[in-house]
VEXFITOR-627880 format. One record per residue (C-alpha): x, y, z negated; residue number from 1. Coordinates in steps of 0.25 Angstrom, whole numbers. Example, Ala and Ser with C-alpha at 12.3 -4.5 7.8 and 13.67 -1.06 7.14 Angstrom:
! residues 2
- east north up n
- 49 -18 -31 1
- 55 -4 -29 2
END
This chain:
! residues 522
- east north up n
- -161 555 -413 1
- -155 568 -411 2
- -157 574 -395 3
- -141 573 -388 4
- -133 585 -388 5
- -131 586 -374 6
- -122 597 -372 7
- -115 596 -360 8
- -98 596 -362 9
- -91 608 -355 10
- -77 605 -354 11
- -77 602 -341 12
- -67 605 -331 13
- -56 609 -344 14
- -59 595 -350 15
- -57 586 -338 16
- -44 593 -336 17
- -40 590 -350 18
- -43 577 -348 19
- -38 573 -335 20
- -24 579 -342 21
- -24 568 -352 22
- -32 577 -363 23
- -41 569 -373 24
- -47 575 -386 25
- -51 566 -398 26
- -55 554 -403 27
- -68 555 -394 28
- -60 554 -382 29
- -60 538 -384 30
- -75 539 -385 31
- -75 546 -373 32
- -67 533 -364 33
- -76 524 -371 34
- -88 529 -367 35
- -83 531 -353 36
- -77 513 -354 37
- -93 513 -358 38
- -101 519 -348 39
- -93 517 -336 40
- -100 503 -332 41
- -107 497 -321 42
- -106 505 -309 43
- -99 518 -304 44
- -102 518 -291 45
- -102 507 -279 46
- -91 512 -271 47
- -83 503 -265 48
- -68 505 -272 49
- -60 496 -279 50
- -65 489 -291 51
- -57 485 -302 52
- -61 478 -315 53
- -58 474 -329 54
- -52 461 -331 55
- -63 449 -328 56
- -72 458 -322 57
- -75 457 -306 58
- -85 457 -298 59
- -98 464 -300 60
- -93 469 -314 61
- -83 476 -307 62
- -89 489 -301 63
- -84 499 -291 64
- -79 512 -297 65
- -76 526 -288 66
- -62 530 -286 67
- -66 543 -288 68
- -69 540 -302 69
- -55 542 -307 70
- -50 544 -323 71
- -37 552 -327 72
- -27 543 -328 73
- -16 542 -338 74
- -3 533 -336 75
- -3 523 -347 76
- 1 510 -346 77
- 12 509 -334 78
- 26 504 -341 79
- 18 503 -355 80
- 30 497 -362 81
- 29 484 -374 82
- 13 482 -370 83
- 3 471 -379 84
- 0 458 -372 85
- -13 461 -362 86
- -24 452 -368 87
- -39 449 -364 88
- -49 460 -362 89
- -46 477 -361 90
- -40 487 -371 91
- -43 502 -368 92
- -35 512 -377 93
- -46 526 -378 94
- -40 537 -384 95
- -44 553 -388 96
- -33 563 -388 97
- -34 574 -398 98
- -32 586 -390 99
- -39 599 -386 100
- -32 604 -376 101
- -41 610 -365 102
- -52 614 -373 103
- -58 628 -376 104
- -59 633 -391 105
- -74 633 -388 106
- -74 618 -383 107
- -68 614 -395 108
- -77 620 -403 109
- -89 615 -396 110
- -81 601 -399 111
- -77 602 -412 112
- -63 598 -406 113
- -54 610 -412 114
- -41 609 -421 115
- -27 604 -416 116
- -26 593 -405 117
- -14 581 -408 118
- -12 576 -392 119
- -16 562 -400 120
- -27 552 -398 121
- -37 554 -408 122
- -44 542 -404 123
- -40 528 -401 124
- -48 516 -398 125
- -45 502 -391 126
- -56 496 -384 127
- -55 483 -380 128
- -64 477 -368 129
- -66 461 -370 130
- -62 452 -358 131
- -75 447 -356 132
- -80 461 -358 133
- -89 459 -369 134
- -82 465 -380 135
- -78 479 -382 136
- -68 479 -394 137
- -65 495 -398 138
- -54 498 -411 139
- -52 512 -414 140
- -38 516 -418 141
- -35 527 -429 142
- -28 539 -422 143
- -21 540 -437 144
- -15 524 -435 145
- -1 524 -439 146
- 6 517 -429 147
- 19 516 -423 148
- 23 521 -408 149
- 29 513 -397 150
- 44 517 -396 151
- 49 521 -381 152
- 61 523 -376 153
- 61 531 -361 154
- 47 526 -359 155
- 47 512 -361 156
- 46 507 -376 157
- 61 504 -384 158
- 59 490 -393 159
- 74 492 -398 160
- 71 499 -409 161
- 59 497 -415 162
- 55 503 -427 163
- 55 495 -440 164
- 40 491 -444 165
- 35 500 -433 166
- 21 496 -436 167
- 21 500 -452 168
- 20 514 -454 169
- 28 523 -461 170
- 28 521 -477 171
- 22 533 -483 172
- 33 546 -484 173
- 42 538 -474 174
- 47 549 -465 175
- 47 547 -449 176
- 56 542 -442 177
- 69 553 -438 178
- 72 556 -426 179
- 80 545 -423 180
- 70 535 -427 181
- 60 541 -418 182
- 57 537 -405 183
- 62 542 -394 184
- 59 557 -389 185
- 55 558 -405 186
- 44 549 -404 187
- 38 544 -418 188
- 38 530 -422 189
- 25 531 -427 190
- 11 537 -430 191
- -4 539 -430 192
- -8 532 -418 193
- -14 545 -412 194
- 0 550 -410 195
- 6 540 -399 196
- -4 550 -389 197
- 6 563 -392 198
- 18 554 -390 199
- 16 548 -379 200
- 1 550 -372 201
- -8 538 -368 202
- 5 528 -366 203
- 10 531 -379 204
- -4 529 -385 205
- -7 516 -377 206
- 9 512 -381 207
- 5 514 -396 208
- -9 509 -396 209
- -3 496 -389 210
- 9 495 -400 211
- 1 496 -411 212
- -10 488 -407 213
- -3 477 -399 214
- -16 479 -390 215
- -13 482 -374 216
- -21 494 -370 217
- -27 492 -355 218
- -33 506 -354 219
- -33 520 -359 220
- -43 530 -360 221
- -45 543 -366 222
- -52 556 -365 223
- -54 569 -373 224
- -65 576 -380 225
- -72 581 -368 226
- -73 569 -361 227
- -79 564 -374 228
- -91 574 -373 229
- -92 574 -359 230
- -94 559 -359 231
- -105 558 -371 232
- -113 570 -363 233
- -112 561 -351 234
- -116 549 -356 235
- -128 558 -362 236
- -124 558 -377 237
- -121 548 -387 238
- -130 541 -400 239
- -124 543 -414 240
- -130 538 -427 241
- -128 541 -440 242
- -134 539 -455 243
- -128 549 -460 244
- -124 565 -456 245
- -112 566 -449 246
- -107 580 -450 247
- -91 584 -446 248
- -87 597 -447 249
- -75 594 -439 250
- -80 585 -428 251
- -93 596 -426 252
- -101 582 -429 253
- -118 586 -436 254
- -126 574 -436 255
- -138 571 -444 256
- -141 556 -448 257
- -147 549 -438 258
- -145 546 -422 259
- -140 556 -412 260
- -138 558 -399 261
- -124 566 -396 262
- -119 572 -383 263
- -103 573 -381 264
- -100 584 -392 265
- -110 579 -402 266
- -102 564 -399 267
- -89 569 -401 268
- -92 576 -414 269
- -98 562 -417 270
- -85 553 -413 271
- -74 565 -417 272
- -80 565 -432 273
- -70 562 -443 274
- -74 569 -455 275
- -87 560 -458 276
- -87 550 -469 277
- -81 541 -468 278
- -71 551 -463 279
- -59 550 -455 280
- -55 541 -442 281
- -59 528 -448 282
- -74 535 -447 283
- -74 543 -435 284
- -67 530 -427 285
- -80 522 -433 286
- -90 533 -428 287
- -84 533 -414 288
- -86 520 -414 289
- -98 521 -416 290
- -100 530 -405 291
- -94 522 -395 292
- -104 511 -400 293
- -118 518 -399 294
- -113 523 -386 295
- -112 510 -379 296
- -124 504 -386 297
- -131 518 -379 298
- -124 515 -366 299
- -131 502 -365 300
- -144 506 -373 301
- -148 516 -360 302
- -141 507 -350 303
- -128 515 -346 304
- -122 504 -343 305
- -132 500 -332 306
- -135 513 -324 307
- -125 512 -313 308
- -127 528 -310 309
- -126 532 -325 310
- -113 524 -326 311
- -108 530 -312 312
- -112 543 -318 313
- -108 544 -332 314
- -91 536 -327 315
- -91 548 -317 316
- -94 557 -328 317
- -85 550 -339 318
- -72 545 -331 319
- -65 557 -329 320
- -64 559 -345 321
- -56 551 -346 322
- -40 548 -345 323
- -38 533 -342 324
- -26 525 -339 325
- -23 522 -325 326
- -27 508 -325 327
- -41 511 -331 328
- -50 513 -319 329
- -65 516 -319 330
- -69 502 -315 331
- -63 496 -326 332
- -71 505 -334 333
- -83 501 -326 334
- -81 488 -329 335
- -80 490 -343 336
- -91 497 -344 337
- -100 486 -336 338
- -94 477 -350 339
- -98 488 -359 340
- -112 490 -354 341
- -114 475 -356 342
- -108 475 -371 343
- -115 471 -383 344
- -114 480 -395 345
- -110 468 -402 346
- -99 467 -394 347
- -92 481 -394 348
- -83 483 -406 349
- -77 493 -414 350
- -67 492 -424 351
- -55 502 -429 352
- -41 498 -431 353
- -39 495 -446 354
- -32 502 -456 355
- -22 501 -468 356
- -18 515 -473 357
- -28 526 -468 358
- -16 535 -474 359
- -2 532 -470 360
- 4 545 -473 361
- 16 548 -463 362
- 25 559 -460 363
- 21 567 -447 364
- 9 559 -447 365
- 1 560 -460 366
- -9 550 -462 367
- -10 539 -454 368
- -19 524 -452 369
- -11 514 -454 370
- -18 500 -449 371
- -20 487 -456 372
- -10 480 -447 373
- -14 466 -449 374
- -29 470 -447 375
- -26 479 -437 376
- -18 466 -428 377
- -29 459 -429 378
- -39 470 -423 379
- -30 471 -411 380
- -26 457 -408 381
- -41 455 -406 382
- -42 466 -397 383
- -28 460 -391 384
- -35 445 -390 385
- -48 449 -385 386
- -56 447 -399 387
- -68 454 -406 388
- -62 465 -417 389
- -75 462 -425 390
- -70 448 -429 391
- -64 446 -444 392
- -51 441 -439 393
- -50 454 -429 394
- -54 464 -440 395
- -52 455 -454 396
- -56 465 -466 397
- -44 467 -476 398
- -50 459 -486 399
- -63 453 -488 400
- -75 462 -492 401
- -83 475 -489 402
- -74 484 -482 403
- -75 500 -490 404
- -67 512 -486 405
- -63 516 -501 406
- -55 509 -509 407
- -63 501 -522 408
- -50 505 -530 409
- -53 521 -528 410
- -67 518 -532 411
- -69 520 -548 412
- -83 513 -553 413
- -90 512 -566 414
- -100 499 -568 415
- -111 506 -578 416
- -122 498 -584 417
- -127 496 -597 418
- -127 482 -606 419
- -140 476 -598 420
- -130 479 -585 421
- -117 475 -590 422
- -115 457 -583 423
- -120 466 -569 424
- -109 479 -573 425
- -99 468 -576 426
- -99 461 -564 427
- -101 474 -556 428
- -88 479 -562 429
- -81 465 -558 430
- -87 466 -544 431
- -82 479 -541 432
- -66 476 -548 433
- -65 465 -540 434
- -67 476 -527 435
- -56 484 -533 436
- -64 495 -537 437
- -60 501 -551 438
- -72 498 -561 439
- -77 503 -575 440
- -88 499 -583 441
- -97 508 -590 442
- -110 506 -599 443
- -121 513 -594 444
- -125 526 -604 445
- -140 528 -606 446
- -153 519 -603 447
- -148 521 -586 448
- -156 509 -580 449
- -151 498 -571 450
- -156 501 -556 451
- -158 491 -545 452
- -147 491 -539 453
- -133 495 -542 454
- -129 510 -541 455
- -117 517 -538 456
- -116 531 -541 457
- -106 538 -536 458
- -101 552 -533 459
- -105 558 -518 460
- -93 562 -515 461
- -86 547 -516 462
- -96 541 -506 463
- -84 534 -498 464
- -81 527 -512 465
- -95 525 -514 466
- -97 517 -500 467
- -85 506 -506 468
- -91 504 -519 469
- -103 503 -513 470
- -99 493 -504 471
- -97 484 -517 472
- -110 486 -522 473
- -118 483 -509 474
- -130 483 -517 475
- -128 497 -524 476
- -135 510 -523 477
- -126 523 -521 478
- -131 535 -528 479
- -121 547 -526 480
- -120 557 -536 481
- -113 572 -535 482
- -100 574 -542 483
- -87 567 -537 484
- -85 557 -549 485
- -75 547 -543 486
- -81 534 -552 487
- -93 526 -545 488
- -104 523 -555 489
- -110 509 -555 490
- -124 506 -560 491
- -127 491 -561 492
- -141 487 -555 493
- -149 478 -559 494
- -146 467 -549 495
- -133 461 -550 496
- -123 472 -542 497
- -116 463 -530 498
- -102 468 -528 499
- -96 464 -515 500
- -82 462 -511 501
- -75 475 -504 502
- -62 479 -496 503
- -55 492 -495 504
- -57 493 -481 505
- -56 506 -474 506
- -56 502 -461 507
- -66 491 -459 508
- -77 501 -466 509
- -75 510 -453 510
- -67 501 -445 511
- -71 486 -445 512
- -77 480 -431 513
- -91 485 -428 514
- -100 482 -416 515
- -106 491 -409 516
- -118 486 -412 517
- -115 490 -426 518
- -110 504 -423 519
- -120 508 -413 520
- -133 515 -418 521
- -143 504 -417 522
END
């Protein structure tokens, strides 16, 4: 295991001052309120104030918290307009801006957060807190969701003129709205989701969030990228694994295969990565996950979670990065935390939203997510009812079969084998036609002998194709080959080739509901 990078974060006074102004930075920033929700349990202190807990907690789970340990505060939710129904258990909304703003050159070089900021959350996640407490539901939300915006009228929403078929997005070339069928002050009608922040700060993003989700936020957290790596140096660094070298220029992110202990500016390289196969949000939002996974299962590995003076220290440390609504005090965050200390693995769950069209081209937008709406229903209303996402009827795969990321159709395939091979070529060629993928049959040239097992050869450059077909041909073996040939090659073993059933399914291969167990590295 590689030693922790412990280099202490110097933003100091200039990134508290940012923060307490509202300022949050990317993604990470969600990562940064999750881990403080996680390690601010048990006890902060024993001073006699007033004591405040989540609902169905009381008592001696309800512990004592210092006044003194107060949060920036953000107005969100007084004369909230057109709210979901309130339902069992506890919705938090955790967001990351995408803004720069008091940071030196220098310390965005030392971060690998250069480029232009957008004043939009770059990271979205739900988290919902089980009634009973032993359930911890997470779905991360695609900043690129295509979504419509709530419309107002003077501050409060105007139902009079709704627009048609607000929650289908704009057919490809359609032109936006004029300025008469704008909302008011030249408000949009719609957009990626990350957008609702630039329009309208935390209300318009809880406003969107709750409208597009019919899920009723009860608390809102963000933070920025300093908080982030002040908070994993903290907490003394965080545990990655990996199979495989992870390298992204962008993010700064250089890890060799294996496990690794990261402080705060290893960590947000690790979480901020995008450009790492699979590449894009879909990825990164998995990895994150991950993260957030392997963090609590350390948390309770070196008994955070029941070291009063540890937990006093590290929520003295780690309150004041964030910005909260006024509702949220630091004893209901005790009180979660004393929940999350006591959470199986088994029991906390990630999922992301599901998704349709992973490029809806839109003017003024570019490319957009759009969901899968019925899926996508379904996910929330369990969230909504109090349910596990990890059950079939809360997250039902499109169809039945092994999920794959690329389509069978875009996956040419030529079946060779000689006369001796020729019952086992045929019915490998059906198998794979029933699956969609387009198939050719070829006789083998030469005295080439049957192997073992079947083969797939293929060209290193298509290994995202390869990982579908594969998924087929369970029993296959891979063999790349250098040049950029777009047709798969597939040897016949001697065994009959089993070819299982699979679904083009970009979402549930990144996506679907994991435990943390499963996404933690034990």
């Amino acid at each position: 295991m590689s030693e922790p990078r412990r280099t202490r974060s110097r933003l100091g006074p200039l990134a508290r001052s940012q923060r307490t102004a509202g300022g949050r930075r990317r993604r990470t920033a969600t990562i940064a309120a999750l881990c403080v929700t996680l390690t601010c349990g048990a006890a902060l202190g024993t001073e006699a104030v007033p004591r405040f807990a989540l609902p169905g907690v009381s008592g001696a789970n309800a512990m004592a918290v210092p006044a003194a340990l107060a949060m920036p505060r953000t107005d969100v939710f007084d004369d909230l307009p057109d709210r979901p129904a309130d339902g069992p258990g506890t919705n938090f909304l955790l967001v990351g801006l995408d803004k720069r703003a008091g940071l030196s050159e220098r310390e965005k070089r030392r971060l690998h957060v250069g480029g232009e900021a957008c004043n939009c959350t770059d990271a979205m996640m739900l988290v919902h807190v089980s009634a009973d407490q032993r359930r911890v539901s997470v779905v991360s939300v695609p900043r690129d969701s295509y979504v419509p915006f709530p419309r107002e009228a003077g501050g409060a929403r105007d139902s009079t003129t709704e627009e048609p078929a607000a929650r289908e997005p704009a057919a490809e070339g359609q032109a936006r709205p004029t300025t008469a069928g704008e909302q008011p002050e030249g408000r949009p009608w719609a957009g990626k989701i990350n957008g609702a922040y630039d329009l309208g700060g935390p209300r318009m993003t809880v406003r969107t969030v709750e409208q597009a989700t019919g899920v009723r936020i009860d608390h809102y957290l963000e933070a920025d990228f300093a908080s982030f790596v002040e908070a994993v140096d903290e907490l003394g660094g965080a545990t990655v694994c990996t199979d495989k070298p992870l390298r992204d220029r962008n993010s700064g992110l250089d890890l060799t295969a294996g496990t690794h202990r990261l402080d705060g500016r290893g960590a947000l390289q690790y979480v901020r990565a995008r450009h790492l196969p699979p590449s894009g949000d879909l990825g990164r939002m998995r990895r994150q996950q991950r993260f957030l996974a392997q963090l609590l299962h350390s948390f309770q590995g070196r008994g955070v979670f029941d070291d009063p003076a540890a937990l006093a220290h590290s929520a003295t440390a780690l309150l004041d990065t964030l910005r909260a609504d006024e509702r949220l005090s630091a004893a209901d965050l005790v009180t979660l935390g004393r929940a999350l200390g006591k959470l199986d693995t088994e029991r906390a769950e990630f999922a992301t939203v599901p998704i349709a069209d992973f490029d809806h081209r839109v003017p003024d937008w570019g490319s957009t997510l759009v969901w899968d709406r019925e899926r996508a229903d379904r996910l929330f209303a369990a969230l909504r009812t109090d349910r596990s996402i990890a059950s079939e009827e809360a997250y039902a795969q499109p169809a039945p079969g092994v999920p794959v990321a690329w389509a069978p159709g875009d996956i040419p395939v030529r079946v060779v084998a000689g006369p001796e091979r020729a019952e086992a070529a045929g019915a490998l060629e059906r198998g794979l036609r029933g699956n969609g993928f387009p198939v050719r049959r070829q006789r083998a040239e030469g005295e080439r002998k049957p192997s073992e097992k079947t083969e797939i050869v293929y060209a290193k450059s298509r290994q995202r194709q390869a990982r579908s077909l594969a998924a087929a041909l369970p029993a296959a073996r891979l063999i790349p080959v250098p040049g950029d040939s777009k047709v798969f090659t597939v040897y016949p073993g001697r065994n009959q080739p089993e070819v299982v059933r699979v679904v083009h399914d970009r979402s549930s291969v990144q996506g679907a509901p994991a435990s943390g167990a499963e996404l933690d590295c034990g």
